[in-house]
C-alpha positions, 0 to 999 in steps of 0.5 A, a space after each residue: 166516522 170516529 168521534 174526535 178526541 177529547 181534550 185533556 189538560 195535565 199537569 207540568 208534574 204528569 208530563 215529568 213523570 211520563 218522561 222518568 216513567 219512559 226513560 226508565 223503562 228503556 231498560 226493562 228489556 236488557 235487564 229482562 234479557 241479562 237475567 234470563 241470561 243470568 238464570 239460566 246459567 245459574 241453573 245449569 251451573 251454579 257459582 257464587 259469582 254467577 248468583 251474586 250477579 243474578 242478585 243484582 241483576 235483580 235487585 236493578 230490576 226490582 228498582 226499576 219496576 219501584 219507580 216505574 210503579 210509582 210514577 206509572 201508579 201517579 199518572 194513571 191516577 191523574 189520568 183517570 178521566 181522560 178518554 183518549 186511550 183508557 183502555 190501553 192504560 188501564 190494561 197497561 197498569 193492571 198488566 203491569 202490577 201483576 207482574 209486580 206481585 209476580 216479581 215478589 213471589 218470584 224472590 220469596 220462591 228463591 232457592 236458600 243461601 246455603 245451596 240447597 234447593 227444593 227444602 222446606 227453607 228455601 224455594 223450588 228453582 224450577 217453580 222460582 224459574 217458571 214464576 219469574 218467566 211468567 212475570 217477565 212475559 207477563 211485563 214485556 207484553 204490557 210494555 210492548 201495549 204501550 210502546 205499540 199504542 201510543 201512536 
């Protein structure tokens, strides 16, 4: 038989952060989604209107993952010596801030502004490419860890 669970006491702040943590992350998907939408497009037929889109798209994501980073950070820190699904967290967060790191990349691989890609100015679009879909599946899988495990 499975030993039972540890009680495990957090604070009024924790749960205020898992709630914002949660809420937002209700977006990842869509956001991931409309910018793969975005990207491709892009690639096969590049327009301003289409990379200004692709821009804010971008920069929605990168909001979102600031403030799930901050408070999922905040959380797993309070958390750290509680037992009950440790294992899941801290692949969840690990996960998670490597796609973070794969995110930054991502935008310092960009193509330059002034149209050209692939010169010593700006990024390699299908290097940028594979490195943001490495980072968005990277990201999905950990937040499909979470939206699975927690029971």
């Amino acid at each position: 038989p499975q030993a039972p669970a540890v009680a495990f006491e957090y604070s009024d702040a924790y749960r205020t952060r898992a709630r914002i943590h949660r809420l937002a992350s209700y977006a990842t998907l869509p956001l991931f989604g409309t910018q793969a939408w975005l990207g491709q497009s892009l690639y096969s037929d590049a327009t301003s209107a289409k990379k200004q889109a692709h821009l804010v798209v971008a920069g929605s994501i990168a909001t979102l993952f600031a403030v799930n980073s901050v408070t999922g950070v905040w959380n797993l820190i309070e958390a750290r010596k509680d037992p009950n699904g440790r294992t899941r967290r801290w692949a969840h967060g690990l996960m998670m801030l490597a796609a973070d790191a794969g995110f930054v990349a991502t935008a310092m691989l960009a193509p330059d502004d002034d149209g050209g890609f692939g010169d010593d100015d700006g990024g390699s679009r299908s290097l940028h490419r594979a490195v943001a879909l490495t980072s968005v599946g990277l990201a999905s899988a950990s937040y499909l860890v979470m939206l699975l495990g927690n029971r």
